[in-house]
Backbone as CSV, one residue per row, in Angstrom:
resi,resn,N_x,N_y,N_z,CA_x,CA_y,CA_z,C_x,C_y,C_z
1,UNK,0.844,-1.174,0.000,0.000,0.000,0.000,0.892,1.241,0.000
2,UNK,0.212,2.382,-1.211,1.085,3.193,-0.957,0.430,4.691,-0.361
3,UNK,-0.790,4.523,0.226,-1.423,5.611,0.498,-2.726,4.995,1.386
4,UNK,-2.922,5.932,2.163,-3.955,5.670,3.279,-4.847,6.627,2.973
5,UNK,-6.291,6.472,2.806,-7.181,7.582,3.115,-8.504,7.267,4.391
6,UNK,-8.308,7.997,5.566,-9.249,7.412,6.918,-10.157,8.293,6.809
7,UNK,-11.571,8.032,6.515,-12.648,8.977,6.137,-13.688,8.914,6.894
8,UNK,-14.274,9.577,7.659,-15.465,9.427,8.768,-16.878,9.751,7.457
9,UNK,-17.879,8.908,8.283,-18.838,9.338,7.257,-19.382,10.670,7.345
10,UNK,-20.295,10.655,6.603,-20.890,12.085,6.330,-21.997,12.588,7.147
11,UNK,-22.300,13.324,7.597,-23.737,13.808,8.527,-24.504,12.764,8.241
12,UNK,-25.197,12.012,9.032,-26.260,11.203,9.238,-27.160,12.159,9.964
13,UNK,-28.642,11.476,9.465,-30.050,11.699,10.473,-29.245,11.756,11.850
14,UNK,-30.473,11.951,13.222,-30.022,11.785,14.343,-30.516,10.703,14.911
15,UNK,-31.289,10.261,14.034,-32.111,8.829,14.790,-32.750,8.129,13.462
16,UNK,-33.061,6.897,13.526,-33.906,5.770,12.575,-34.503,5.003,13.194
17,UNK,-36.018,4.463,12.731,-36.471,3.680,13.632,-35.944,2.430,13.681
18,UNK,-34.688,1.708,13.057,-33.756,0.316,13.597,-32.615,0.891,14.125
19,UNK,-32.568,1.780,14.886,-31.298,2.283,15.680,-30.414,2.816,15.224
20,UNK,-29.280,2.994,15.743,-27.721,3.945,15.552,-27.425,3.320,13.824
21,UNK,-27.559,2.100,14.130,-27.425,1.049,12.420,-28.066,1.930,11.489
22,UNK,-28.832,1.828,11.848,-29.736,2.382,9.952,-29.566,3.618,10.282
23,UNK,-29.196,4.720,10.425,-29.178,5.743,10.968,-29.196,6.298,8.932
24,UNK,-29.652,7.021,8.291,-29.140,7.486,6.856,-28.715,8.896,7.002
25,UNK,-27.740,9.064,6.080,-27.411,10.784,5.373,-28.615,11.508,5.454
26,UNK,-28.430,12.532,6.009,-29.006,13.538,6.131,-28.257,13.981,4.651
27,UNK,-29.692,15.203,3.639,-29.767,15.819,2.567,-28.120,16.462,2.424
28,UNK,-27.376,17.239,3.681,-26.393,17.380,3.609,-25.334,16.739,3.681
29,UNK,-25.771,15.622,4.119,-24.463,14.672,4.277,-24.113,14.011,2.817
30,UNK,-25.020,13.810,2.361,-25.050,13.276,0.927,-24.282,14.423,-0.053
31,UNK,-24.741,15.066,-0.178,-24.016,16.289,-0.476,-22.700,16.825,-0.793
32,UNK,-22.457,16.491,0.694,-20.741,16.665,1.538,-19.767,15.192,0.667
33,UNK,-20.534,14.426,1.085,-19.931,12.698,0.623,-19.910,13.027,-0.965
34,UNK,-20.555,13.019,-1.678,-20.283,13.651,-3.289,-19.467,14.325,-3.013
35,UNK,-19.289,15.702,-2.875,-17.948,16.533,-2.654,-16.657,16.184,-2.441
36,UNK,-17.025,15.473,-1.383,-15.426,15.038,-1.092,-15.102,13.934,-2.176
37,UNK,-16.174,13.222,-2.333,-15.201,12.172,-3.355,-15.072,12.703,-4.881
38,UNK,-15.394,14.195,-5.417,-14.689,14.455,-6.239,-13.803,15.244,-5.755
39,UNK,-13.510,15.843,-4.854,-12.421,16.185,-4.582,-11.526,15.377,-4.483
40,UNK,-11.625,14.445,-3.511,-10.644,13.578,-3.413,-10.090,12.523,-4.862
41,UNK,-10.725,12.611,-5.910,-10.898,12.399,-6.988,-9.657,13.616,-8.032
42,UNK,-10.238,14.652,-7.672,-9.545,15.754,-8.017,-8.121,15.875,-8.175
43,UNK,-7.693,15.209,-6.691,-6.253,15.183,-5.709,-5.790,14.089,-6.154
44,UNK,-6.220,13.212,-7.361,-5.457,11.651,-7.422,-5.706,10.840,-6.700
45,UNK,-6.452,10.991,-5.699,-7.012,10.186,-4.567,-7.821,9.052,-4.899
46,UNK,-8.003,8.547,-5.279,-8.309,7.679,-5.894,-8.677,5.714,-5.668
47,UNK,-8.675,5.188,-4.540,-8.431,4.302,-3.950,-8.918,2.858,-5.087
48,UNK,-7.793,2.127,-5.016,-8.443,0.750,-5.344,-9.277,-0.201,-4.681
49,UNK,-9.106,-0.079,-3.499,-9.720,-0.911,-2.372,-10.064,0.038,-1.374
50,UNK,-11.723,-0.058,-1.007,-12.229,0.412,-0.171,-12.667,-0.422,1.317
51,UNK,-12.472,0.087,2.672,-13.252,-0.972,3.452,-13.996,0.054,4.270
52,UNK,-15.149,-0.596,4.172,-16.382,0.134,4.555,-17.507,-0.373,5.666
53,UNK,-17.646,0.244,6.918,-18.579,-0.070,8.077,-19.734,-0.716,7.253
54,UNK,-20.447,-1.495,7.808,-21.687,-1.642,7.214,-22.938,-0.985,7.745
55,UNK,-22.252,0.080,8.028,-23.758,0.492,9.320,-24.301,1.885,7.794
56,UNK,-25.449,2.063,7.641,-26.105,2.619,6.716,-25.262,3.859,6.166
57,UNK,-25.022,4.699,6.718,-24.397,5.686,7.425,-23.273,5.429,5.960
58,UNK,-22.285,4.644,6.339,-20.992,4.458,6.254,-20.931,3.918,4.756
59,UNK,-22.150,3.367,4.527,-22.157,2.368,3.647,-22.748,3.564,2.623
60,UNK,-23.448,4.408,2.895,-24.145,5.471,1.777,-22.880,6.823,1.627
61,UNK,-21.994,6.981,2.740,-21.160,8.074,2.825,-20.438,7.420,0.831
62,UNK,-20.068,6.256,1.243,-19.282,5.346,0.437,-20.273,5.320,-1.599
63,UNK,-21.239,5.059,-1.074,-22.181,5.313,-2.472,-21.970,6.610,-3.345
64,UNK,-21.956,7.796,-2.006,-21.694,9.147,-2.452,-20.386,9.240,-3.634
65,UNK,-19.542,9.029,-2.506,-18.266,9.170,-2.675,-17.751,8.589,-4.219
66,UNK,-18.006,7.398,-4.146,-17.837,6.162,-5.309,-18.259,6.725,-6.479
67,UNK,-18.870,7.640,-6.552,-19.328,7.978,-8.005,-18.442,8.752,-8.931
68,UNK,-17.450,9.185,-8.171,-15.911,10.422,-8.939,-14.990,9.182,-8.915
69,UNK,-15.053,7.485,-8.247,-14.112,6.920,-8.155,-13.534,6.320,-8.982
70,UNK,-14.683,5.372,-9.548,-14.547,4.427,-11.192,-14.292,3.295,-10.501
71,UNK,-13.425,1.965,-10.817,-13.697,0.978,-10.655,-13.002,0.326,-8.886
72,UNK,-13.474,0.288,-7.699,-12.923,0.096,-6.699,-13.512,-1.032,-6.288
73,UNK,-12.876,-2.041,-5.639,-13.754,-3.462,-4.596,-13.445,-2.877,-3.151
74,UNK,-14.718,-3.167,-2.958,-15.310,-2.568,-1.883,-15.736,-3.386,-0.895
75,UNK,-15.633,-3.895,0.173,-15.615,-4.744,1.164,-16.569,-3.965,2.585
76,UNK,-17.542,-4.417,2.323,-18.330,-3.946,3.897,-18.212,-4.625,4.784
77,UNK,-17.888,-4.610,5.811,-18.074,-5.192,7.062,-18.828,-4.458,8.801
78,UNK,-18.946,-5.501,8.670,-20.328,-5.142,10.107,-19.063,-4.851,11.011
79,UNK,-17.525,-5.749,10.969,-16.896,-5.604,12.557,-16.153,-3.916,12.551
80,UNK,-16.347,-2.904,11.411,-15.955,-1.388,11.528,-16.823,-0.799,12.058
81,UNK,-18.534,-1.287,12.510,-19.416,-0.283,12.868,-18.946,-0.208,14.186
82,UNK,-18.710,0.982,14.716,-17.985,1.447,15.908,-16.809,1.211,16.243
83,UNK,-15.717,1.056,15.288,-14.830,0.067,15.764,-13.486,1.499,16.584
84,UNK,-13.112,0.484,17.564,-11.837,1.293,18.255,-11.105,0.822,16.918
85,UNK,-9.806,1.902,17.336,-8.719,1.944,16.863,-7.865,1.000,16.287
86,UNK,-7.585,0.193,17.427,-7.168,-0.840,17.321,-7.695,-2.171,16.057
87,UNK,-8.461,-1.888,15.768,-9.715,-3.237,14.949,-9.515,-2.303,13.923
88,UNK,-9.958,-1.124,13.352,-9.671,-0.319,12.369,-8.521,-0.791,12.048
89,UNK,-6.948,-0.542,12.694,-5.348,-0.722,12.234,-5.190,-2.009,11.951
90,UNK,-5.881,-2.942,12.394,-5.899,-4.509,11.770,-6.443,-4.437,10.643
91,UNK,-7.793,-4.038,10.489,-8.278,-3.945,8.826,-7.488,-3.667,8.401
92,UNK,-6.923,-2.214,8.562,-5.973,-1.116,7.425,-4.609,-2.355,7.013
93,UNK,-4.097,-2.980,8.230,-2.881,-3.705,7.910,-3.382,-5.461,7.279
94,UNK,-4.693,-5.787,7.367,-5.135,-7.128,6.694,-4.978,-6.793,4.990
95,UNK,-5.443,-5.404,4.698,-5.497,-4.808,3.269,-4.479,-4.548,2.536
96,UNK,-3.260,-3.960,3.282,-2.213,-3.361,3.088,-1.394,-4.157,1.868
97,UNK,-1.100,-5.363,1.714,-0.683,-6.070,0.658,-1.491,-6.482,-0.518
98,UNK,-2.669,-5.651,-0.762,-3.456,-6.004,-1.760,-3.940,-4.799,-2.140
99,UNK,-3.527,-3.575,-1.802,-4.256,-2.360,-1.885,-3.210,-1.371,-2.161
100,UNK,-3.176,-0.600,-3.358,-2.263,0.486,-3.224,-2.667,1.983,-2.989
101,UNK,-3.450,2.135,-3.060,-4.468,2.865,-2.405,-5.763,2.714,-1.518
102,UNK,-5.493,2.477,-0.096,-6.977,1.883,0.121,-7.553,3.109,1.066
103,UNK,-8.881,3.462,0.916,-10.106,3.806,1.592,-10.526,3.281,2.241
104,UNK,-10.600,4.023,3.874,-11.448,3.433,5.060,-12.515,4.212,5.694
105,UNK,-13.755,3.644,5.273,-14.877,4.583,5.601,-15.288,3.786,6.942
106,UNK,-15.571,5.186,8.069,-15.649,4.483,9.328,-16.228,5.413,10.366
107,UNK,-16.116,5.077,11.773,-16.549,6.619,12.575,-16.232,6.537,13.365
108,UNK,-16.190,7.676,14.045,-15.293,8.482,15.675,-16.129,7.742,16.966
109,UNK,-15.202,7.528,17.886,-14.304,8.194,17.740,-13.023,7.186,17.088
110,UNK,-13.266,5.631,16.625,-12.406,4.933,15.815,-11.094,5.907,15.049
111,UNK,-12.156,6.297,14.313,-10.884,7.174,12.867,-10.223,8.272,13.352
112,UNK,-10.496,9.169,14.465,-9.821,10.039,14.960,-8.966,9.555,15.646
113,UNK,-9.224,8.158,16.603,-7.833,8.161,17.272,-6.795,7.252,16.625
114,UNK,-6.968,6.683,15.334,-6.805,5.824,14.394,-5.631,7.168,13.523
115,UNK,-6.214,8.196,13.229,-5.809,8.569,12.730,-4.611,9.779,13.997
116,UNK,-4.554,9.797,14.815,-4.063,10.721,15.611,-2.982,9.426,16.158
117,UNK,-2.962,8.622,16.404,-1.780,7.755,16.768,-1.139,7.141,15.428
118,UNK,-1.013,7.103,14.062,-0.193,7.627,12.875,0.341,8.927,12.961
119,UNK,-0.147,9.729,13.017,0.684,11.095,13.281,1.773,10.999,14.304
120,UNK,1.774,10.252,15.468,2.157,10.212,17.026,3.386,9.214,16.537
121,UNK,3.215,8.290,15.532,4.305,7.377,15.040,4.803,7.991,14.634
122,UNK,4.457,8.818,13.499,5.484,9.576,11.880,5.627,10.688,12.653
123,UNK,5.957,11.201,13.921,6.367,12.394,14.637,6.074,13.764,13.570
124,UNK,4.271,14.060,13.479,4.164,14.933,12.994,4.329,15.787,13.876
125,UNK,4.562,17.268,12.601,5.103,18.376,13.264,3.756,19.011,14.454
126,UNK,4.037,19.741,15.015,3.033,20.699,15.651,1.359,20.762,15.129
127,UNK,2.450,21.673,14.354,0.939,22.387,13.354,0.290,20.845,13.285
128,UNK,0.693,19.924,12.333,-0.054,19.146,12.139,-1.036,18.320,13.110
129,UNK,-0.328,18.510,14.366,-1.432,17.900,15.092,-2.273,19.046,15.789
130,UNK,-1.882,19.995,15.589,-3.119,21.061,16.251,-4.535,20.569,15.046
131,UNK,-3.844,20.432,13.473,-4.985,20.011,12.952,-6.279,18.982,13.305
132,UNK,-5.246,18.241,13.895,-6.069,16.790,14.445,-6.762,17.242,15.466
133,UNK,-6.595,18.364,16.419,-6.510,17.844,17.359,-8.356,18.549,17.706
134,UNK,-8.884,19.628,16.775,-10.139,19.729,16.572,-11.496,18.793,16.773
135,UNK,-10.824,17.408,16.363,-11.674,16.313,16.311,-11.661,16.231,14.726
136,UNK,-12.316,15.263,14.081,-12.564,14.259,13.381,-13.919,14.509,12.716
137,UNK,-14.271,15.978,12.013,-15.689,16.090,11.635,-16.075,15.081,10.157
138,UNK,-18.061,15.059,10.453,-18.132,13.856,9.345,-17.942,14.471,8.465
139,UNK,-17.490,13.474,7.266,-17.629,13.563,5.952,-15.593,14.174,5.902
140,UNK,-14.952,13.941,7.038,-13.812,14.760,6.869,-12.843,13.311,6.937
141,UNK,-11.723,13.629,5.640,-10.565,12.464,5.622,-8.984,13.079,5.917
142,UNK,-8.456,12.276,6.163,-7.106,12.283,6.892,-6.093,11.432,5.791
143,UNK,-5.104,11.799,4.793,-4.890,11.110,3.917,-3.125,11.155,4.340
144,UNK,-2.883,9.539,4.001,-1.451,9.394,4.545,-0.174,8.618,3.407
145,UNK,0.908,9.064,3.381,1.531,7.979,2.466,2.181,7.189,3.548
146,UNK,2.249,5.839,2.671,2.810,4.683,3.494,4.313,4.414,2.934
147,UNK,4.558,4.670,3.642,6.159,3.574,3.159,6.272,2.561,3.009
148,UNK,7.694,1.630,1.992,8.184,0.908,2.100,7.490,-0.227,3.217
149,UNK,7.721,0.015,4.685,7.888,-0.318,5.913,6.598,-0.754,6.326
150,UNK,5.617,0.020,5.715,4.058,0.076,5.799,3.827,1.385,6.729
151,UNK,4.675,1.806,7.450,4.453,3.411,8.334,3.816,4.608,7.413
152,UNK,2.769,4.879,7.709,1.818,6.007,7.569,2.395,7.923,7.868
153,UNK,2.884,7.779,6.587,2.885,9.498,7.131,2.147,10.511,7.093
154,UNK,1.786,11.493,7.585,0.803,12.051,7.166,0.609,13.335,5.912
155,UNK,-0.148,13.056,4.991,-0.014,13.704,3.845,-0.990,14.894,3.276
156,UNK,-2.008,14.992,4.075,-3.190,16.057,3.749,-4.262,15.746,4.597
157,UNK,-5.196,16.839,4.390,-6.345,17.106,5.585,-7.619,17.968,4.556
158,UNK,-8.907,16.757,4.699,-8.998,17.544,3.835,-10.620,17.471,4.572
159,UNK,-12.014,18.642,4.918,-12.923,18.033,5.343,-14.074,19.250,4.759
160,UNK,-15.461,18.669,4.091,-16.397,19.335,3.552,-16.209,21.007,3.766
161,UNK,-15.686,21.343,4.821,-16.072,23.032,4.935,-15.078,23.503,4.231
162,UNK,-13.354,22.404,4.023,-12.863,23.427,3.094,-12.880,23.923,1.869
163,UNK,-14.224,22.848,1.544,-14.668,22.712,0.151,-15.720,23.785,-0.388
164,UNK,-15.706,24.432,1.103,-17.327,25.407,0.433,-16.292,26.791,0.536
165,UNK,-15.055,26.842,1.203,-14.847,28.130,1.090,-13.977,28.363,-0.498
């Protein structure tokens, strides 16, 4: 793998009547999730392999997104809905030899601290973690190159509001 992209989903409803699970995009979240994935589209971003929560949410952020992508395999799984950190960095590293670009659609606080202990490895600078250190808004990705080694550096920041200014 030569690039990481850790992507929280996009604004969801606040409630569904089958729980936190079915929870869907809110009109803006849908929105935001298109956006970013032509942006991220824009940037070369581009992922061959996606792994994706299966919780509604995560799974529609991903529908959005997919449409600036073109041809990606896409892998849902139920064990990312909520997942700590830890279970996230196992996915990311189960993928890592089959993926040269892979996409991880997922949610906080998983991807924030997922993504804030890569920074804490690749001794980002300051600034960069004051970026992080805001939190993890939806529909916002954290994009990293990997080395050789498989170590994650961190490479851009990119999340819906900087897209409207």
């Amino acid at each position: 793998m030569q690039r990481l992209i850790i992507m929280r989903h996009a604004q969801a409803e606040k409630s569904a009547p089958g729980g936190d699970i079915d929870r869907p995009l809110s009109k803006h979240g849908r929105h935001d999730a298109r956006a970013m994935g032509r942006a991220l589209a824009e940037r070369g971003l581009r992922p061959d392999t996606a792994l994706v929560s299966s919780a509604r949410r995560t799974h529609q952020t991903w529908d959005e997104v997919s449409e600036a992508m073109g041809d990606v395999e896409v892998h849902l799984s139920p064990a990312l809905y909520n997942a700590s950190s830890d279970v996230l960095r196992r996915a990311v590293e189960a993928a890592e030899d089959t993926a040269g670009c892979l996409l991880l659609v997922a949610h906080n606080p998983g991807v924030h601290q997922l993504a804030v202990e890569y920074l804490i490895e690749s001794a980002a600078s300051p600034g960069v973690m004051d970026k992080m250190s805001g939190g993890f808004p939806t529909g916002a990705a954290a994009i990293f190159t990997v080395d050789v080694a498989g170590r994650p550096t961190y490479e851009g920041w990119l999340t819906p509001q900087d897209l409207e200014k």
